[in-house]
Backbone as XML, in Angstrom:
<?xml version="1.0"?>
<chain id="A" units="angstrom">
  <residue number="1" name="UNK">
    <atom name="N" x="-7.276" y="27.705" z="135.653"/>
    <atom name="CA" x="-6.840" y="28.177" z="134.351"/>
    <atom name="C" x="-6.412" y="26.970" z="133.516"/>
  </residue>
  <residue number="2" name="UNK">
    <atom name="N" x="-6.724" y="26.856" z="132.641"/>
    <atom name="CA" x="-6.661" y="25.842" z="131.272"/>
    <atom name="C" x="-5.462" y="26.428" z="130.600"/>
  </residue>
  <residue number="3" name="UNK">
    <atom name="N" x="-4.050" y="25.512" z="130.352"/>
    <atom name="CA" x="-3.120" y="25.355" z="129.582"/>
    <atom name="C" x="-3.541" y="24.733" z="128.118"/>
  </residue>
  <residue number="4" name="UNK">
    <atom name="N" x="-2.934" y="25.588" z="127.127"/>
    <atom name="CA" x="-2.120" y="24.751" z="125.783"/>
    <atom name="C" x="-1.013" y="25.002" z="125.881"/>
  </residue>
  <residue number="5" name="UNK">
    <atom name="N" x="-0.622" y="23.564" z="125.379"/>
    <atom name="CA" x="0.433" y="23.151" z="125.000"/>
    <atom name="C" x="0.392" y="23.637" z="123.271"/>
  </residue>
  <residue number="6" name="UNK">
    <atom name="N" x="1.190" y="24.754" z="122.769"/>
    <atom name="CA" x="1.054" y="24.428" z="121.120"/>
    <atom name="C" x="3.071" y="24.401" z="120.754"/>
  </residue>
  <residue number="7" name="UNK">
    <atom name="N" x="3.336" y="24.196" z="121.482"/>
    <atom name="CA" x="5.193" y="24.379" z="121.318"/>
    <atom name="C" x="4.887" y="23.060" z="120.184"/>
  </residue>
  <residue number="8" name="UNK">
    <atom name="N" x="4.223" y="22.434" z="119.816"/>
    <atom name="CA" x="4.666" y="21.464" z="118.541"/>
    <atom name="C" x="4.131" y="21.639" z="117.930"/>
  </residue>
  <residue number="9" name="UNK">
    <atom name="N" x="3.189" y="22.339" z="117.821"/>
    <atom name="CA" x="2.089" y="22.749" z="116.494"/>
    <atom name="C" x="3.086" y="23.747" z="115.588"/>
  </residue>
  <residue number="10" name="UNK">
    <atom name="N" x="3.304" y="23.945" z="114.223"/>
    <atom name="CA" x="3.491" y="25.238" z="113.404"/>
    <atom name="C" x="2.141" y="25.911" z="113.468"/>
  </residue>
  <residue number="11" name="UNK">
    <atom name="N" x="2.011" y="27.480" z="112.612"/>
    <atom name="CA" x="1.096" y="28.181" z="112.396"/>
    <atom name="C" x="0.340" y="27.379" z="110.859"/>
  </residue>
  <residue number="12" name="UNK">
    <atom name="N" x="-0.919" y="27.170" z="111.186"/>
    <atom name="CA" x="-1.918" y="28.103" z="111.811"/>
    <atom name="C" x="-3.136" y="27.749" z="112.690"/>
  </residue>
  <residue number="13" name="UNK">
    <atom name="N" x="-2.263" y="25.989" z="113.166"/>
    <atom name="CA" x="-2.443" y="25.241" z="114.053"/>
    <atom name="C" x="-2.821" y="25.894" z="115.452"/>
  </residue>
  <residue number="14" name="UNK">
    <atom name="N" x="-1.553" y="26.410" z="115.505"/>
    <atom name="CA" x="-2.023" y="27.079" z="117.387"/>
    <atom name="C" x="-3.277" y="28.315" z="117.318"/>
  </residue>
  <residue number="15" name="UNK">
    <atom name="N" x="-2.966" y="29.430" z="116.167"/>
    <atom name="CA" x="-4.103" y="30.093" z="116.405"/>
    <atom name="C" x="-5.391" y="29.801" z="116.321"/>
  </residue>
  <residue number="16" name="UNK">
    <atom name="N" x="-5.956" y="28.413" z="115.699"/>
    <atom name="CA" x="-6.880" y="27.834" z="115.273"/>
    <atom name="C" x="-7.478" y="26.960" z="116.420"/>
  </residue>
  <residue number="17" name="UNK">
    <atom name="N" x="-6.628" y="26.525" z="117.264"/>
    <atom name="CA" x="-6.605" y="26.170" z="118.693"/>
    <atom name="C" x="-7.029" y="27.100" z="119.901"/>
  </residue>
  <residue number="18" name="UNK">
    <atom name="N" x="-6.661" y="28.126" z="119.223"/>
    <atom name="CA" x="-6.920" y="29.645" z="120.279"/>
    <atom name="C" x="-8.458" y="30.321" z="120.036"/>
  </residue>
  <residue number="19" name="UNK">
    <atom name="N" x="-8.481" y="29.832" z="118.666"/>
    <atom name="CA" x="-10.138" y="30.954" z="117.830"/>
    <atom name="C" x="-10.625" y="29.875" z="119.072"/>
  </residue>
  <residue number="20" name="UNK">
    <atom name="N" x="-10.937" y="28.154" z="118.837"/>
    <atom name="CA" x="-11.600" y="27.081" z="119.350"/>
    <atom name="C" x="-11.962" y="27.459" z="120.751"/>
  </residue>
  <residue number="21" name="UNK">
    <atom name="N" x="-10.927" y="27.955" z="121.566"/>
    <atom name="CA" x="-10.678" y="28.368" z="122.810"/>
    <atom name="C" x="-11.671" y="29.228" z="123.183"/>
  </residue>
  <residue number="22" name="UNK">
    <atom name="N" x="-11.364" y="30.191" z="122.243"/>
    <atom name="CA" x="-12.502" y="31.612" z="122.712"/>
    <atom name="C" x="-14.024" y="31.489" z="122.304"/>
  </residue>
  <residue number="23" name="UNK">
    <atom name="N" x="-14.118" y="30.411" z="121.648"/>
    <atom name="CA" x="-15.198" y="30.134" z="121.349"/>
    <atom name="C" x="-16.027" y="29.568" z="122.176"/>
  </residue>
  <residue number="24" name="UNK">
    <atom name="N" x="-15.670" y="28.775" z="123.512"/>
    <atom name="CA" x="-16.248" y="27.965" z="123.834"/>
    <atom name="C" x="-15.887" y="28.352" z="125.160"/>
  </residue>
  <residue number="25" name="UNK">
    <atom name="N" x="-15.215" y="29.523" z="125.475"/>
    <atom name="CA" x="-14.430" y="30.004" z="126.568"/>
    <atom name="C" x="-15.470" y="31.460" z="127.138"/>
  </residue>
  <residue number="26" name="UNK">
    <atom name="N" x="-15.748" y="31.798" z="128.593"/>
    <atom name="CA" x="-16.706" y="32.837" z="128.915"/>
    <atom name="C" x="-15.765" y="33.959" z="129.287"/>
  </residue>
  <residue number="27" name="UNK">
    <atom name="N" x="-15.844" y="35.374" z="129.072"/>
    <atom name="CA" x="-15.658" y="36.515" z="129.408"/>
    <atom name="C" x="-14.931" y="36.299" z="130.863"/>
  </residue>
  <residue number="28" name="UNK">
    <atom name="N" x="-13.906" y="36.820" z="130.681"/>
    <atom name="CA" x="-13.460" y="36.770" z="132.041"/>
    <atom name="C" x="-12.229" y="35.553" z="132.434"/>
  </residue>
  <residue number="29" name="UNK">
    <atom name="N" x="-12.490" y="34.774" z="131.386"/>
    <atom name="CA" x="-11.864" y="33.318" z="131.980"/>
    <atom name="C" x="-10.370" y="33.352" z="131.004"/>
  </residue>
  <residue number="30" name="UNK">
    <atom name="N" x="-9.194" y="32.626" z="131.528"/>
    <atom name="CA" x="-7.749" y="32.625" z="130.991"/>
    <atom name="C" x="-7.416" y="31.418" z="131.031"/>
  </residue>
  <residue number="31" name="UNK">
    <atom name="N" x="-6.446" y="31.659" z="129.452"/>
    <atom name="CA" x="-5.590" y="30.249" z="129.307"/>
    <atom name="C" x="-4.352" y="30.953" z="128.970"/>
  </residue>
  <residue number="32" name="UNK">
    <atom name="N" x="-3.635" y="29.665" z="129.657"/>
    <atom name="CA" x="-2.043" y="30.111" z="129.597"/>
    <atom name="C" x="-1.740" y="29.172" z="128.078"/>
  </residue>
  <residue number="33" name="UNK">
    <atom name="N" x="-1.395" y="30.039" z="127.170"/>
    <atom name="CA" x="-0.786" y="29.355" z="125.980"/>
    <atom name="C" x="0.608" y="29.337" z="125.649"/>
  </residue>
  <residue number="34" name="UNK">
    <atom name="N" x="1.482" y="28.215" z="125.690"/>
    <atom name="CA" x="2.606" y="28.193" z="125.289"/>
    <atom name="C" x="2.886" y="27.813" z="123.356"/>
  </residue>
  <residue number="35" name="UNK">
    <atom name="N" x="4.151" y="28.846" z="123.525"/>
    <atom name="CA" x="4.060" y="28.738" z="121.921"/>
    <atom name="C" x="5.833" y="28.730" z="121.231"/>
  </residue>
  <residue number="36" name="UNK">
    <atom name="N" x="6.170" y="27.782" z="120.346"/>
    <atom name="CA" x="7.098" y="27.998" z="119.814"/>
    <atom name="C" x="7.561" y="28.256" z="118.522"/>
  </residue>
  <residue number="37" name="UNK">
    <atom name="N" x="7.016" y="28.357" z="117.705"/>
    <atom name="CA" x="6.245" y="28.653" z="116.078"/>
    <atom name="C" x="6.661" y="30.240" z="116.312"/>
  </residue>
  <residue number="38" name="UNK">
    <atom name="N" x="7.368" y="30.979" z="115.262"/>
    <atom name="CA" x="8.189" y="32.431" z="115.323"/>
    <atom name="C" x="6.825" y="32.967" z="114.761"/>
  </residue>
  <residue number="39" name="UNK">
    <atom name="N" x="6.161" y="32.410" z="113.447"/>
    <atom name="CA" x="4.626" y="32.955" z="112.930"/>
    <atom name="C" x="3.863" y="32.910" z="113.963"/>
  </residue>
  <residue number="40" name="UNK">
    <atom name="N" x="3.685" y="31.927" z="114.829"/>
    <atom name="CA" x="2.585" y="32.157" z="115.740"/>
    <atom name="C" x="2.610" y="33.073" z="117.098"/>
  </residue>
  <residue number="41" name="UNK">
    <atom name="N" x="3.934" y="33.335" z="117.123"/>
    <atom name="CA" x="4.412" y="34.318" z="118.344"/>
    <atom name="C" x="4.162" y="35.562" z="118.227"/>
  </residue>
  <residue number="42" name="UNK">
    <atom name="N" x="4.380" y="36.053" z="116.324"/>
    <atom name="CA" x="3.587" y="37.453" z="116.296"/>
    <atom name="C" x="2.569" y="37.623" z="116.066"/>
  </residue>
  <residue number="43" name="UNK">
    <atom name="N" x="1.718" y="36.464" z="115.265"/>
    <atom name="CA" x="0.088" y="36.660" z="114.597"/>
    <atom name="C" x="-0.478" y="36.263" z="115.991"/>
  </residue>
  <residue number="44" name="UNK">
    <atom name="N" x="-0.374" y="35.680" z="117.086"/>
    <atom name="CA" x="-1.446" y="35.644" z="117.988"/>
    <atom name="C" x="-1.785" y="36.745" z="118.661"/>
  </residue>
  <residue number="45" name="UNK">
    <atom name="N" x="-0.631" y="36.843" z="119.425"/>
    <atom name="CA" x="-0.820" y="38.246" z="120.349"/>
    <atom name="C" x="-1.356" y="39.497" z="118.836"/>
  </residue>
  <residue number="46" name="UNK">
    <atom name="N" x="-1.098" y="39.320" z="117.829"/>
    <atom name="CA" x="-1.462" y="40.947" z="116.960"/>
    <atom name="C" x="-3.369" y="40.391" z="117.183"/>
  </residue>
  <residue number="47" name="UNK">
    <atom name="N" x="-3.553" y="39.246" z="117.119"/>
    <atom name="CA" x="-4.752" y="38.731" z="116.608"/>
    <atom name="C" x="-5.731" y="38.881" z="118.033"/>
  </residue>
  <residue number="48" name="UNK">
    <atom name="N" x="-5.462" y="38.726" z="118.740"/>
    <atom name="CA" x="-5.907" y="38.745" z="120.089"/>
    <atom name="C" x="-6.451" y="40.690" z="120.341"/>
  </residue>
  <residue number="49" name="UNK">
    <atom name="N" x="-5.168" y="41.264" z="120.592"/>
    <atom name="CA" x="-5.354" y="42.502" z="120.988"/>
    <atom name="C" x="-6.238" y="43.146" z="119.819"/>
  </residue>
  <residue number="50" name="UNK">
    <atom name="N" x="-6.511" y="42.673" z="118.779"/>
    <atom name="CA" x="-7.110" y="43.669" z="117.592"/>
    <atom name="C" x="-8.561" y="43.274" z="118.178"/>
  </residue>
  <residue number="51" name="UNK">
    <atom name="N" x="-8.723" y="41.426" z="118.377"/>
    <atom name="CA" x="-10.126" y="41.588" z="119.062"/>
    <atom name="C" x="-10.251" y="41.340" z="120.287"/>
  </residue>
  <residue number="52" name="UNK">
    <atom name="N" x="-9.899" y="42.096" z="120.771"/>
    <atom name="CA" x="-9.799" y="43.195" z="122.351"/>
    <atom name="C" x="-9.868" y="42.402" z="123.480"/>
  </residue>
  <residue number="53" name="UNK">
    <atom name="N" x="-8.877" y="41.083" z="123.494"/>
    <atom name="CA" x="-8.712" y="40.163" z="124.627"/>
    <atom name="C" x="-7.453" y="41.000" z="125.253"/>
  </residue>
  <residue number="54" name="UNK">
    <atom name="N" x="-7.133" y="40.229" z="126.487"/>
    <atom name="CA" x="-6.231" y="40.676" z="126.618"/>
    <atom name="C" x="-4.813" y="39.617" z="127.425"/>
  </residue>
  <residue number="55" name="UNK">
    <atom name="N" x="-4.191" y="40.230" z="127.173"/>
    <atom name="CA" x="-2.460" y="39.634" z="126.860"/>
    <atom name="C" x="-1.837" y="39.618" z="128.139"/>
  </residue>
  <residue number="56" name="UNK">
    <atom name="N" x="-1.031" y="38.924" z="128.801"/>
    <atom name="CA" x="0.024" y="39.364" z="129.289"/>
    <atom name="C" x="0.973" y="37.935" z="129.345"/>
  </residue>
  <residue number="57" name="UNK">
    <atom name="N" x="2.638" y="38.515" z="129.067"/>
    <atom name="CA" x="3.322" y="37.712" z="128.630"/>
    <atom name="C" x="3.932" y="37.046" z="130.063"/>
  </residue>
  <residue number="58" name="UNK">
    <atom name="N" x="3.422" y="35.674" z="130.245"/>
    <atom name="CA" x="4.214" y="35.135" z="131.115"/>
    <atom name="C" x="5.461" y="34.750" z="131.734"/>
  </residue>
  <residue number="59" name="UNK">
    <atom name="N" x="6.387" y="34.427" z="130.382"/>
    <atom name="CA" x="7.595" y="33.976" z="130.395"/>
    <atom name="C" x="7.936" y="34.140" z="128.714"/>
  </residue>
  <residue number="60" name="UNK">
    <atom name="N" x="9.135" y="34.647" z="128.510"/>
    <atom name="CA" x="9.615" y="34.647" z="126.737"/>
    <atom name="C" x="11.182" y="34.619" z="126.921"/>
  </residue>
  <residue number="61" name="UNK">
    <atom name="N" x="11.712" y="33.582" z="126.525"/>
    <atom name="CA" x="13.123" y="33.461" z="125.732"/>
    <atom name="C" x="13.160" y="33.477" z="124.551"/>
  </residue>
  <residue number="62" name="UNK">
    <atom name="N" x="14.177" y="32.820" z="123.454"/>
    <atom name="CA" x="14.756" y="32.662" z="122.260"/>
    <atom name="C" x="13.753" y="31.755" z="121.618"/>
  </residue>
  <residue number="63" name="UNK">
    <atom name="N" x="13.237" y="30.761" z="122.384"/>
    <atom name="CA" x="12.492" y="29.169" z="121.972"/>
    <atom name="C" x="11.489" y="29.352" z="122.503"/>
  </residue>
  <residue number="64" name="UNK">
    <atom name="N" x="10.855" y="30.334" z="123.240"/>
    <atom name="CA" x="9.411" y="29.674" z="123.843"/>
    <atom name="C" x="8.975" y="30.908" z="124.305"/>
  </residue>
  <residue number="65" name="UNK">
    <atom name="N" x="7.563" y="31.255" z="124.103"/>
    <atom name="CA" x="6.721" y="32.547" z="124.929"/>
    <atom name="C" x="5.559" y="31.462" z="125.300"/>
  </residue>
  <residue number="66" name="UNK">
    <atom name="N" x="5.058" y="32.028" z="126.537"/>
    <atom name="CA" x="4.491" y="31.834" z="127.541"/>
    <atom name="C" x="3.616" y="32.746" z="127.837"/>
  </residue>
  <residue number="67" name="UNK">
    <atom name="N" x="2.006" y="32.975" z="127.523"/>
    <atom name="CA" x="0.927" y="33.868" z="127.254"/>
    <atom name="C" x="-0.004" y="33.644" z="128.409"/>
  </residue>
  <residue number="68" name="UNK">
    <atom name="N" x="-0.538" y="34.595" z="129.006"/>
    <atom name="CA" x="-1.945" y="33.913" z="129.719"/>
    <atom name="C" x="-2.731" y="34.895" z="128.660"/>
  </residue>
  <residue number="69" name="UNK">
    <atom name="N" x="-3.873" y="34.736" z="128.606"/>
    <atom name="CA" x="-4.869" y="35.059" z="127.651"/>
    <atom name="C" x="-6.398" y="35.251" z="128.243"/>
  </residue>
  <residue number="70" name="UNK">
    <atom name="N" x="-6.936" y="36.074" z="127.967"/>
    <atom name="CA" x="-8.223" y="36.787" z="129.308"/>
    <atom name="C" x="-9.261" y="37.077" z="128.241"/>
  </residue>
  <residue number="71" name="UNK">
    <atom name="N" x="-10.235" y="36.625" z="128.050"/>
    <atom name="CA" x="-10.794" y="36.560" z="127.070"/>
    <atom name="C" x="-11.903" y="37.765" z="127.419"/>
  </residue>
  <residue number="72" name="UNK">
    <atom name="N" x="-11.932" y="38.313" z="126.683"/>
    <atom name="CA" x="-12.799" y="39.899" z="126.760"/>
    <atom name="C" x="-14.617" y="39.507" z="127.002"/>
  </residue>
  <residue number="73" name="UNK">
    <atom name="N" x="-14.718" y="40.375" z="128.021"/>
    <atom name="CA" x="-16.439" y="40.417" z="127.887"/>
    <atom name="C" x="-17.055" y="40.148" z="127.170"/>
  </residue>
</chain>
């Protein structure tokens, strides 16, 4: 599994990092994305599930969520 790092990126850096991801990324395959950007914590996951990847939250405090990310068929 392939990590980002986007805890220093603001939005719309990390999701733009994530489109890149799925682009070049096969059905089936996950990246764990870390994120600290409050915009990018709700527009990814909304952005993801609308196009039908799927989510599950690894780790989330105050400062940091922790995503693996499963990129849809």
């Amino acid at each position: 599994m392939e990590t980002l790092d986007a805890s220093a990126w603001r939005c719309p850096v990390p999701l733009l990092q994530v489109k890149l991801w799925l682009k070049e990324a096969q059905g089936g395959q996950q990246l764990q994305l870390v994120m600290t950007d409050a915009g990018s914590r709700q527009d990814i996951p909304a952005y993801l599930l609308r196009m039908g990847h799927s989510i599950t939250v690894a780790s989330e405090n105050a400062n940091m969520l922790t995503l693996i990310i499963t990129k849809a068929p």
